[in-house]
N, C-alpha and C positions, 0 to 999 in steps of 0.2 A: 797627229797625235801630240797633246800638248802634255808635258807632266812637272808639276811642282817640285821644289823642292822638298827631299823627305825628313817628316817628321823626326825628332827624339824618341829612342825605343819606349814602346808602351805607349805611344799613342794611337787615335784611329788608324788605320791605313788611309794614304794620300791616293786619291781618283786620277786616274789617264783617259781622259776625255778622247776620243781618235774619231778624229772626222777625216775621209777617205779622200788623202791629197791628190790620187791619183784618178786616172780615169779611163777604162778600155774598153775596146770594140771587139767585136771579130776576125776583124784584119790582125790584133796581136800587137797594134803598138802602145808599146811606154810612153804615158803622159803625166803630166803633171799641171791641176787647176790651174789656170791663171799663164801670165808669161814669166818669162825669168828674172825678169824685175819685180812682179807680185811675190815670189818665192822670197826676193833678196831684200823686199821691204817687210813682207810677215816674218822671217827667221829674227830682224830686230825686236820684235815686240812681243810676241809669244813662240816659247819653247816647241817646237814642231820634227815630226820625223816624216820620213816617207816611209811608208807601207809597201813592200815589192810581194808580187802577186804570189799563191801558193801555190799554182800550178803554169810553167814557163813552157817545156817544148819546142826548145829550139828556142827561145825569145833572149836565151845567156848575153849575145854580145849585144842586142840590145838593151838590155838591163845595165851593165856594164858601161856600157858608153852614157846613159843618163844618168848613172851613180856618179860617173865624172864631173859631169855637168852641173848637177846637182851640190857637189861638194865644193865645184869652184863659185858656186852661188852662196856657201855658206853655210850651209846645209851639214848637218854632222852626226846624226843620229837615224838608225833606219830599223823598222820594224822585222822581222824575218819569221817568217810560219815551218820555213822547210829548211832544213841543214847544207840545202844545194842554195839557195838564198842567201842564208848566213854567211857563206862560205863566200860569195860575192862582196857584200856588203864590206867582210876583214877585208880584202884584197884591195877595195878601193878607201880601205883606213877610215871608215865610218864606225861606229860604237855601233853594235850592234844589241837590239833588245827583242828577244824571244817570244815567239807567238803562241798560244794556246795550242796549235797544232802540232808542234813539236813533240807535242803527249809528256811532259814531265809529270810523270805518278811516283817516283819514288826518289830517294835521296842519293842514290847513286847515279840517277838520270842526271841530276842537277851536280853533282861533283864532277860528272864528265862535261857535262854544259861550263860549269866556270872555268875546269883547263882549258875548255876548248876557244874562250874570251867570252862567252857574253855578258853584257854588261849589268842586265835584269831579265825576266822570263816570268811571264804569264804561266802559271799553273795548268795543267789539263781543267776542262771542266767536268770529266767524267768522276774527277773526286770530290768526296764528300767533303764539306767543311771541317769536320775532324780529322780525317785523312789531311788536310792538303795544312790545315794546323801543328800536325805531328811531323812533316819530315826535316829531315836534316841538313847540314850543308851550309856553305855562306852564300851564295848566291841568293841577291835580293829575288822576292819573288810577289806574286799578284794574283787574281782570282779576277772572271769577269763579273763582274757583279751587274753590269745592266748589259742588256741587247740579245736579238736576235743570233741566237749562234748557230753556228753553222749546221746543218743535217750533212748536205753532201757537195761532193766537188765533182763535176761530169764535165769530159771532156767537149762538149759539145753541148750550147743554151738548150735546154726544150724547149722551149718557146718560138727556138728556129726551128722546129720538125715541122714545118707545111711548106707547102706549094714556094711560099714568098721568101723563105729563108729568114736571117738576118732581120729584123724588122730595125734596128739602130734605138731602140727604145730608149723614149727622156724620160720615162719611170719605170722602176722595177714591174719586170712582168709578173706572173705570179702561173705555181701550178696549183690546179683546185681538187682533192681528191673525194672521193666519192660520198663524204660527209658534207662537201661543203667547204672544208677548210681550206683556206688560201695559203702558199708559204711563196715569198717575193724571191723573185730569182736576181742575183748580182751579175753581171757578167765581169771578169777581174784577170788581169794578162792573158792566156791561153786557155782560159778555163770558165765554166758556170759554178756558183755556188747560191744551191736552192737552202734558204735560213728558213727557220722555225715560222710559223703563224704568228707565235707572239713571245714576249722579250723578256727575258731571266728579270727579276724585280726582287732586290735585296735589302731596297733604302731603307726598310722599317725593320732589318734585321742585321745591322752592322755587328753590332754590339757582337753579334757570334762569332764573326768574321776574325779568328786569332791567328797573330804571326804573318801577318801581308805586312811589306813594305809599301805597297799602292794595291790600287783597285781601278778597272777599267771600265768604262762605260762606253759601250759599243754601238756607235749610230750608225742607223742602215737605212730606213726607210723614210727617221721622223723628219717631219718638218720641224723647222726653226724655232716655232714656238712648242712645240715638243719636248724638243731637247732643251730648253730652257726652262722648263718644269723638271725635266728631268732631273741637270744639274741641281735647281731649289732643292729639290727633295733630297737627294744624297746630300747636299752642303749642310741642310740642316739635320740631319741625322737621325730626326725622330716620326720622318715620313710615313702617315696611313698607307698602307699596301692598294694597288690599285681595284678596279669592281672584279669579281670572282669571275673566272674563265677570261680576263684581258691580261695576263701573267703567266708567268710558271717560278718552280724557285730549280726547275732543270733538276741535277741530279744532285745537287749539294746537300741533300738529306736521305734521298732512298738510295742513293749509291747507282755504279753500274754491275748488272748479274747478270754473269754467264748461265748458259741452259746448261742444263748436262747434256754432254756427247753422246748425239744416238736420241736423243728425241725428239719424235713424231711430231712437229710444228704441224699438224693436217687438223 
């Protein structure tokens, strides 16, 4: 996760590019791209965190032992999804920055989050861009504006439910459901997380995007020249929205709704 310096109040919101420094298996171990010299040669040249997994299960002291690691390489900043995460991250004196799963929806979430240290915090994406415009608090904060986000976290890949288990997969697998539609499964520390078909797309609607100190754009699936259209278009600001059904804009305009208690989903 790379992120700029931030802007002067009033201007756009600054982008958090996060390309997934780490990388897990089945087995449950803590890695990170590259050796620990590629780590101690990229922290000189561009701004980088580690991202620790959102679901651990026992993987604490391993986490803990590569956060060492990690920091005596340079390393000073770590992404955190879960408050058991977070709470690792302070203990090994990393600046910690808040992940969309934390669920920050209201101004009190974020007044407990800044005592509690963090440093900035990714918004929920369950709120509407008005909503997440309107709360309170000093805590910097951010909205995801591009990527696949997350449906769910299982303890166990689907993709391993046959005969063969584990397949070690070098592309996201995908589950297909009865339409047809594909969503790519991650596998990430102790857990799977199956993400959406297709990817939040905001570039041609910043201008709405009020009160972000940054905005993150969340790689998951693309290939390289992907994401380098992707970045074009949010840098320039006035990006065409991609061909109709290759997007969503998620929930930042219908909101999330509750049913009422007691009905018949049948």
């Amino acid at each position: 996760m790379d992120r700029n310096a931030q802007k002067p109040a009033g201007s756009p919101p600054q982008d958090r590019r996060r390309n997934h420094e780490k990388q897990t298996q089945g087995g449950g171990e803590v890695a990170v791209a590259g050796t620990q010299q590629d780590v101690e040669r990229g922290i000189r040249d561009i701004p980088c965190a580690l991202e620790l997994p959102r679901g651990l299960f026992g993987m604490e002291a391993q986490v803990q032992k590569r956060l060492r690691q990690m920091k005596e390489a340079g390393v000073t900043d770590v992404w955190a999804g879960t408050l058991d995460a977070a709470a690792l991250a302070k203990e090994a004196g990393l600046r910690v920055h808040g992940g969309f799963s934390l669920n920050l929806t209201n101004s009190a979430a974020i007044e407990w989050y800044t005592a509690f240290g963090l440093s900035d915090a990714e918004l929920s994406f369950e709120l509407t861009v008005h909503q997440a415009a309107a709360l309170g608090g000093a805590l910097p904060r951010g909205l995801i504006a591009y990527g696949r986000v997350p449906l769910m976290l299982t303890r166990n890949c689907p993709a391993a439910n046959g005969p063969q288990g584990c397949l070690k997969c070098k592309t996201p697998p995908v589950l297909t459901d009865r339409k047809g539609v594909q969503f790519p499964i991650r596998c990430t520390g102790a857990c799977s997380e199956v993400v959406n078909s297709v990817p939040v797309w905001m570039a041609d609607r910043l201008n709405e995007i009020r009160n972000m100190d940054f905005l993150t754009l969340r790689f998951t699936t693309e290939s390289m020249d992907e994401r380098q259209r992707v970045l074009e278009a949010y840098r320039s600001g006035n990006a065409a929205p991609p061909p109709p059904g290759s997007f969503t804009r998620g929930l930042y305009y219908r909101g999330f709704q509750m049913e009422p208690a007691g009905r018949d989903r049948g």
